[in-house]
PDB file with one MODEL, atoms N, CA, C and O in Angstrom:
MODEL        1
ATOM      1  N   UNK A   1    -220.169-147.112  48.850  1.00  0.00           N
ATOM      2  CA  UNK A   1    -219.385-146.423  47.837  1.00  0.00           C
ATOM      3  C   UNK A   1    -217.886-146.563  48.111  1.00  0.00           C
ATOM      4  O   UNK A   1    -217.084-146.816  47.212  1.00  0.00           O
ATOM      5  N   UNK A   2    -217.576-146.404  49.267  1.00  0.00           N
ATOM      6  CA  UNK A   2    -215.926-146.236  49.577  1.00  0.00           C
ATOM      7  C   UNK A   2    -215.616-147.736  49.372  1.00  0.00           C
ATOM      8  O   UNK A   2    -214.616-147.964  48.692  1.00  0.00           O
ATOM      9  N   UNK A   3    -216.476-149.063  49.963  1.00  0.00           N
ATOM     10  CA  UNK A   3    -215.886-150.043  49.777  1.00  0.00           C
ATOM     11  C   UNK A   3    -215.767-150.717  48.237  1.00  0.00           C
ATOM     12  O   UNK A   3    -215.115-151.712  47.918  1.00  0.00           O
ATOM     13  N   UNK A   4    -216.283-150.188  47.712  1.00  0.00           N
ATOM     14  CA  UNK A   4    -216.371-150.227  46.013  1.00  0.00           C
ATOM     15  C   UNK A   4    -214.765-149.612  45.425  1.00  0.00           C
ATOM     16  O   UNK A   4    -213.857-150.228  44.866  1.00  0.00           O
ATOM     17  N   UNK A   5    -214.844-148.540  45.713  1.00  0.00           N
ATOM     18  CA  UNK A   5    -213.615-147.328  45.112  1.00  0.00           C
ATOM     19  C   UNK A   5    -212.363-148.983  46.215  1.00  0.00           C
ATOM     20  O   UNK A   5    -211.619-149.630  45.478  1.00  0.00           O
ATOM     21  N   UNK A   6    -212.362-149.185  47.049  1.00  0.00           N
ATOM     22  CA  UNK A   6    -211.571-149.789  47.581  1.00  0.00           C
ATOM     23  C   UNK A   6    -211.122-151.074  47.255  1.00  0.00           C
ATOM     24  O   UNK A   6    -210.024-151.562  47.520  1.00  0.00           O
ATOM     25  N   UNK A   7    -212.199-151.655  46.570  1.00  0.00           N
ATOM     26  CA  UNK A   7    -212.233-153.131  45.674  1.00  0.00           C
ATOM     27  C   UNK A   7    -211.693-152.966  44.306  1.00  0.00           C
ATOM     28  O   UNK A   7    -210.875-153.686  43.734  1.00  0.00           O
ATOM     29  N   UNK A   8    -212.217-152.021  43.925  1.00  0.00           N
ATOM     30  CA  UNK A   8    -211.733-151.140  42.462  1.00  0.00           C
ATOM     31  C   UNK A   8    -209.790-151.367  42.780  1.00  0.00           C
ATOM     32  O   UNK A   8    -209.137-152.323  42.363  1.00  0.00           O
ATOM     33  N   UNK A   9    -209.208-150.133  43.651  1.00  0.00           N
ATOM     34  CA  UNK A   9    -207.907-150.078  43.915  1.00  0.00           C
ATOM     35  C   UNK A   9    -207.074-151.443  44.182  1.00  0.00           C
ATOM     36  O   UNK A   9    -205.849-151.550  44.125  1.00  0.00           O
ATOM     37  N   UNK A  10    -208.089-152.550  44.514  1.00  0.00           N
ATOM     38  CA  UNK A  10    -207.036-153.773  45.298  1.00  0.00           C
ATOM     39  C   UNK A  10    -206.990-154.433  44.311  1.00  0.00           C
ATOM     40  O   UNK A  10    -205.996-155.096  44.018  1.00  0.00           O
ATOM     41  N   UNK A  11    -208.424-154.365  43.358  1.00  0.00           N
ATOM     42  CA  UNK A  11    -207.742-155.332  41.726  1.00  0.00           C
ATOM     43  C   UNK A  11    -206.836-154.274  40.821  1.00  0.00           C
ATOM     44  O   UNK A  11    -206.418-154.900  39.846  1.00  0.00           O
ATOM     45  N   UNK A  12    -206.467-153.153  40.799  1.00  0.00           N
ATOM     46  CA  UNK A  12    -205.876-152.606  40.234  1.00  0.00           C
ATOM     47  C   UNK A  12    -204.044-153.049  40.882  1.00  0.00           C
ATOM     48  O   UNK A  12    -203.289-153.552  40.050  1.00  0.00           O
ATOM     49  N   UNK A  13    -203.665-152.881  41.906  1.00  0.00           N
ATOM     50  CA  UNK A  13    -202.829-153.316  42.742  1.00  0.00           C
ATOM     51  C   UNK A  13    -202.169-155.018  42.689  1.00  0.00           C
ATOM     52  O   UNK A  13    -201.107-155.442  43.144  1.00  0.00           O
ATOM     53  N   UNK A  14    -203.001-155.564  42.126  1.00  0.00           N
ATOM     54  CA  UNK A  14    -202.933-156.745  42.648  1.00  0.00           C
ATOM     55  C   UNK A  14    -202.580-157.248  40.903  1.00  0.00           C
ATOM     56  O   UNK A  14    -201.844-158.221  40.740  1.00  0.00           O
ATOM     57  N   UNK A  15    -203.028-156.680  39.951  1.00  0.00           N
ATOM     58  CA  UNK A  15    -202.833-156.496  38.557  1.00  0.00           C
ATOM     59  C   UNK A  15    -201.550-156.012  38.038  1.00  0.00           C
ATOM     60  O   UNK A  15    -200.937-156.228  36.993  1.00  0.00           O
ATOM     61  N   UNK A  16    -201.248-155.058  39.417  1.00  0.00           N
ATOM     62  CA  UNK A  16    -199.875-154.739  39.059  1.00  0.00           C
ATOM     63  C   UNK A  16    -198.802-155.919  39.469  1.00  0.00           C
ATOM     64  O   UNK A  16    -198.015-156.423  38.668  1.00  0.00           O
ATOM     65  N   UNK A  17    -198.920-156.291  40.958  1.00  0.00           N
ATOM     66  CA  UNK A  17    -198.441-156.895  41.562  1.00  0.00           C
ATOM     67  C   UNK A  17    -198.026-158.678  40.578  1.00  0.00           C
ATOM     68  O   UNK A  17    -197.033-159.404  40.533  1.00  0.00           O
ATOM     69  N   UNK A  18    -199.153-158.713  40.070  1.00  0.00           N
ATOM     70  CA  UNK A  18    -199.240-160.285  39.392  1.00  0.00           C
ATOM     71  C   UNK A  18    -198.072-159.854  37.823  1.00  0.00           C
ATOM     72  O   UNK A  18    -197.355-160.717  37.317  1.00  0.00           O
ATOM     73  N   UNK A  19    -198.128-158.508  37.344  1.00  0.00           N
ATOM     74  CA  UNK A  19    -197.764-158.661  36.240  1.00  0.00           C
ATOM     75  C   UNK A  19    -195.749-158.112  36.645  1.00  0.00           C
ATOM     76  O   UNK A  19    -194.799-158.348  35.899  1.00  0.00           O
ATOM     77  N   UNK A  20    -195.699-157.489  37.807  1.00  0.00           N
ATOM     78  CA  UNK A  20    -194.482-157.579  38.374  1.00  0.00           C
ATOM     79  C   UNK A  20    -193.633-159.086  38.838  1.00  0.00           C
ATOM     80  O   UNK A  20    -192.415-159.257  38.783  1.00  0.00           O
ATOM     81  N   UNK A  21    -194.301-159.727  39.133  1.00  0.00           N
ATOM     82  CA  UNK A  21    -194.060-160.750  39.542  1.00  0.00           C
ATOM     83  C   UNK A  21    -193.470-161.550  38.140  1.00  0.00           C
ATOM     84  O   UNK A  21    -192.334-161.902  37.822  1.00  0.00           O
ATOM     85  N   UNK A  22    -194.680-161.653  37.525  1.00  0.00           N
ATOM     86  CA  UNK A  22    -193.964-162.289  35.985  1.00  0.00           C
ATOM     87  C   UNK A  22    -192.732-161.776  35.214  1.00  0.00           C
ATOM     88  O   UNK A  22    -191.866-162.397  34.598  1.00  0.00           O
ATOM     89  N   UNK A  23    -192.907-160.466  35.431  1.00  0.00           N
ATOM     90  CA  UNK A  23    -191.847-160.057  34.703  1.00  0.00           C
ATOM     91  C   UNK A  23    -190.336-160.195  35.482  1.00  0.00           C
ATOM     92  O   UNK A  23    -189.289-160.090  34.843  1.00  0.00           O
ATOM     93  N   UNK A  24    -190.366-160.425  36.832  1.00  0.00           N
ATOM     94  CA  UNK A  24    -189.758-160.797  37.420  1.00  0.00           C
ATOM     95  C   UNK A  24    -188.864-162.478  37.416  1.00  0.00           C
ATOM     96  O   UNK A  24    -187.691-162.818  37.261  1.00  0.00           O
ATOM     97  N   UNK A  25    -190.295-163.272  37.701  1.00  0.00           N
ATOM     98  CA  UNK A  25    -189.815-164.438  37.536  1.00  0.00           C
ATOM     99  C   UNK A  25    -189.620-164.663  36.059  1.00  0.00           C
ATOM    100  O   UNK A  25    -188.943-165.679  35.898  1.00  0.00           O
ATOM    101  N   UNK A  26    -189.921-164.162  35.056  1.00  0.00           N
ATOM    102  CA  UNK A  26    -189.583-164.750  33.511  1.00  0.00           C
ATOM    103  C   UNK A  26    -188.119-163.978  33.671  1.00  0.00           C
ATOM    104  O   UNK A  26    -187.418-164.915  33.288  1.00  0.00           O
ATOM    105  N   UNK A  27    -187.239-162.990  33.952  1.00  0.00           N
ATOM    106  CA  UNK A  27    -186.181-162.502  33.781  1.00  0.00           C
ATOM    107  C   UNK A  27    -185.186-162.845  34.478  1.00  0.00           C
ATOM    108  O   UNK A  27    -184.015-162.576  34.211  1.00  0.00           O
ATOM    109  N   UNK A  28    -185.639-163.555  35.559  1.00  0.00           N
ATOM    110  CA  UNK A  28    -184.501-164.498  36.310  1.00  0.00           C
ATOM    111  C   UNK A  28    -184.829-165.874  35.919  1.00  0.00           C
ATOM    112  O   UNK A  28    -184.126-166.626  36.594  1.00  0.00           O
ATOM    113  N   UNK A  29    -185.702-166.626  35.008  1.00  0.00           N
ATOM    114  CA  UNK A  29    -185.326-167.908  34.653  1.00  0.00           C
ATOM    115  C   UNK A  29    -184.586-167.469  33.063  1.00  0.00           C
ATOM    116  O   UNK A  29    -184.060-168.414  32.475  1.00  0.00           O
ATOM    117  N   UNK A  30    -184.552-166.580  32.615  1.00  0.00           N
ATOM    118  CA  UNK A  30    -183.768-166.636  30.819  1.00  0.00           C
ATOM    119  C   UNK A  30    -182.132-166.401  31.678  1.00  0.00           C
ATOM    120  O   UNK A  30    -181.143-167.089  31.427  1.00  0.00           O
ATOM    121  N   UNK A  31    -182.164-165.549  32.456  1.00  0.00           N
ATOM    122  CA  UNK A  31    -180.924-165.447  33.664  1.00  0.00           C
ATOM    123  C   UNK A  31    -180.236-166.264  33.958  1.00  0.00           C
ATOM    124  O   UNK A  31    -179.013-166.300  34.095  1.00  0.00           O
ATOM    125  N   UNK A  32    -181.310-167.271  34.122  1.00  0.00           N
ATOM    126  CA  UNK A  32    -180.525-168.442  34.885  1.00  0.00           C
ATOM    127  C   UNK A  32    -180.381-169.542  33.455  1.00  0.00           C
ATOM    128  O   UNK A  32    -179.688-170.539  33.254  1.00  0.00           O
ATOM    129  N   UNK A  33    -181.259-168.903  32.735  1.00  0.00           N
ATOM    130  CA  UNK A  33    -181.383-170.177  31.126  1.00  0.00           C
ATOM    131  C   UNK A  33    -180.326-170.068  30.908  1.00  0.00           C
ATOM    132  O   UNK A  33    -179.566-171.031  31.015  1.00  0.00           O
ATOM    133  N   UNK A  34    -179.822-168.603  30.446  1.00  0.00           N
ATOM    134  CA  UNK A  34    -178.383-168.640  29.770  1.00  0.00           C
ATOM    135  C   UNK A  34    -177.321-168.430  30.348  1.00  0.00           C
ATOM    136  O   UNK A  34    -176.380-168.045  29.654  1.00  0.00           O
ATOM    137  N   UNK A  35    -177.105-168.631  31.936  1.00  0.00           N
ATOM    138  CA  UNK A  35    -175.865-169.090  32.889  1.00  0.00           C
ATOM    139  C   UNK A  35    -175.682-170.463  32.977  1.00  0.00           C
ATOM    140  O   UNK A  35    -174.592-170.866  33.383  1.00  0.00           O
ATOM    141  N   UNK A  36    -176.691-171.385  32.621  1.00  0.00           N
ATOM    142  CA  UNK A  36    -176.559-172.913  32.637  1.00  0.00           C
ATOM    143  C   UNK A  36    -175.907-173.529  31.541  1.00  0.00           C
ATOM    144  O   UNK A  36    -176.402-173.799  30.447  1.00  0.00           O
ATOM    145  N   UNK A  37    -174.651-173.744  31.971  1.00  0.00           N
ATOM    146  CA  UNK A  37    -173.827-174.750  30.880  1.00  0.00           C
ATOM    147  C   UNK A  37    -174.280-175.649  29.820  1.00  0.00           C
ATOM    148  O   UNK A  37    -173.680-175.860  28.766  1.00  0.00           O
ATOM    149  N   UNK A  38    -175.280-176.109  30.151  1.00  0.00           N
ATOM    150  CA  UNK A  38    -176.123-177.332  29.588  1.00  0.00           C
ATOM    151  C   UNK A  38    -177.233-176.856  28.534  1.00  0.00           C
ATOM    152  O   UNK A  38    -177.875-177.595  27.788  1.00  0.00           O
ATOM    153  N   UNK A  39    -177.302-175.720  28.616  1.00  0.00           N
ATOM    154  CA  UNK A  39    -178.120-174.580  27.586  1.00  0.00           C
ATOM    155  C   UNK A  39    -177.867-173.895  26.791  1.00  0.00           C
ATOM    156  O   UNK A  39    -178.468-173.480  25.800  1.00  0.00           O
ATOM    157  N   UNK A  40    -176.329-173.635  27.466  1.00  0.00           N
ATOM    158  CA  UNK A  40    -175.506-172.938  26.557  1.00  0.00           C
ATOM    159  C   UNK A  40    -174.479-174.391  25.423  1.00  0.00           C
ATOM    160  O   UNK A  40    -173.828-173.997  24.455  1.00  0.00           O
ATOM    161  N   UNK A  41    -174.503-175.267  25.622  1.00  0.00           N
ATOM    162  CA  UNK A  41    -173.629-176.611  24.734  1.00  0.00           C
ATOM    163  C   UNK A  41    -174.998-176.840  23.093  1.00  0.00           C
ATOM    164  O   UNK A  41    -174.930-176.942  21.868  1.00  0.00           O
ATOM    165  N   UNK A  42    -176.267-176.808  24.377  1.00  0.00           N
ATOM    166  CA  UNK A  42    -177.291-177.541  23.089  1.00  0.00           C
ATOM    167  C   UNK A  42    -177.477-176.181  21.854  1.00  0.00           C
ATOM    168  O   UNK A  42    -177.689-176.280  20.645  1.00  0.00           O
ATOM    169  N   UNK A  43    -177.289-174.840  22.780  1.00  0.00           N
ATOM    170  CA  UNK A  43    -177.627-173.543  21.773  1.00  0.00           C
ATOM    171  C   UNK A  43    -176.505-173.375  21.362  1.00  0.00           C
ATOM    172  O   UNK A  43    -176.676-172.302  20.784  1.00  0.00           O
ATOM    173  N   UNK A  44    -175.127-173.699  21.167  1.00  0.00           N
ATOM    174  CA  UNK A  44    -174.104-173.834  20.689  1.00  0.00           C
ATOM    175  C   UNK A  44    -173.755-174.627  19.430  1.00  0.00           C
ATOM    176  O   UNK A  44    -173.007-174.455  18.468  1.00  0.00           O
ATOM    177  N   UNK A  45    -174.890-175.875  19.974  1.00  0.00           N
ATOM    178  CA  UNK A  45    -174.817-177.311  18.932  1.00  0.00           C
ATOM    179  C   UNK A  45    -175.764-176.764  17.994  1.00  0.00           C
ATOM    180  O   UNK A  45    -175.400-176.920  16.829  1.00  0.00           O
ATOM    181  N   UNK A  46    -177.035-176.081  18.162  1.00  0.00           N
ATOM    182  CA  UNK A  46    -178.095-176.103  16.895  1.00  0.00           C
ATOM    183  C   UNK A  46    -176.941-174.439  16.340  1.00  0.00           C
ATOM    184  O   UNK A  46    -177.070-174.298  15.124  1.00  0.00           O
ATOM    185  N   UNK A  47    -176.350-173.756  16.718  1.00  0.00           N
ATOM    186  CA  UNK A  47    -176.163-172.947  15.830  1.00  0.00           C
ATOM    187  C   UNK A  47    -175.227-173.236  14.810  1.00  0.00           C
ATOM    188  O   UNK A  47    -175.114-172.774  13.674  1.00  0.00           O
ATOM    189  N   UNK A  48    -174.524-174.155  15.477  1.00  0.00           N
ATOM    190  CA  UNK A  48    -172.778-174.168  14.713  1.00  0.00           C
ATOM    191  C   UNK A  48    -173.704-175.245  13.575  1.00  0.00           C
ATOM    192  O   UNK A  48    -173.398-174.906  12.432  1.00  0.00           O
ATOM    193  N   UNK A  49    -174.707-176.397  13.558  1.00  0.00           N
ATOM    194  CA  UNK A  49    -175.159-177.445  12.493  1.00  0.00           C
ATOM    195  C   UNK A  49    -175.977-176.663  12.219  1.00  0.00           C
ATOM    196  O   UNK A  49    -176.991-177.352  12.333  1.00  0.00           O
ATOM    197  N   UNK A  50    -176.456-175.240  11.796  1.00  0.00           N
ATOM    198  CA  UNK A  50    -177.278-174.827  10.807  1.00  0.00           C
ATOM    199  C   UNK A  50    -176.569-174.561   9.652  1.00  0.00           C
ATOM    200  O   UNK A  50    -177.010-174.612   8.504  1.00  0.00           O
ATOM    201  N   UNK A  51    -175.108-174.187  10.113  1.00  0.00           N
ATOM    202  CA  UNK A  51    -174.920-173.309   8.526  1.00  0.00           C
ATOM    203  C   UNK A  51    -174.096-174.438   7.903  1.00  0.00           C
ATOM    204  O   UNK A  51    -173.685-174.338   6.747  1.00  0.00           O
TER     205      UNK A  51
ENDMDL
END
């Protein structure tokens, strides 16, 4: 029983852990997307040739 309740807690943990992580690494690559010069010229170029 306890090692059950204990398997239970480590996928709960580990669910957290995986979805921290993403939210982590996705918020330091848009971070780093839109500090990069080269990201910021091409999103510069499609806005200014839409209108």
């Amino acid at each position: 029983m306890n090692s059950a309740l204990i398997r239970i807690s480590n996928l709960k943990i580990n669910r957290i852990s995986k979805i921290g992580i993403t939210l982590a690494s996705s918020t330091f690559f848009l971070y780093a997307l839109g500090h990069a010069p080269i990201f910021k010229n091409i999103l510069a170029g499609v806005f200014s040739c839409s209108s």
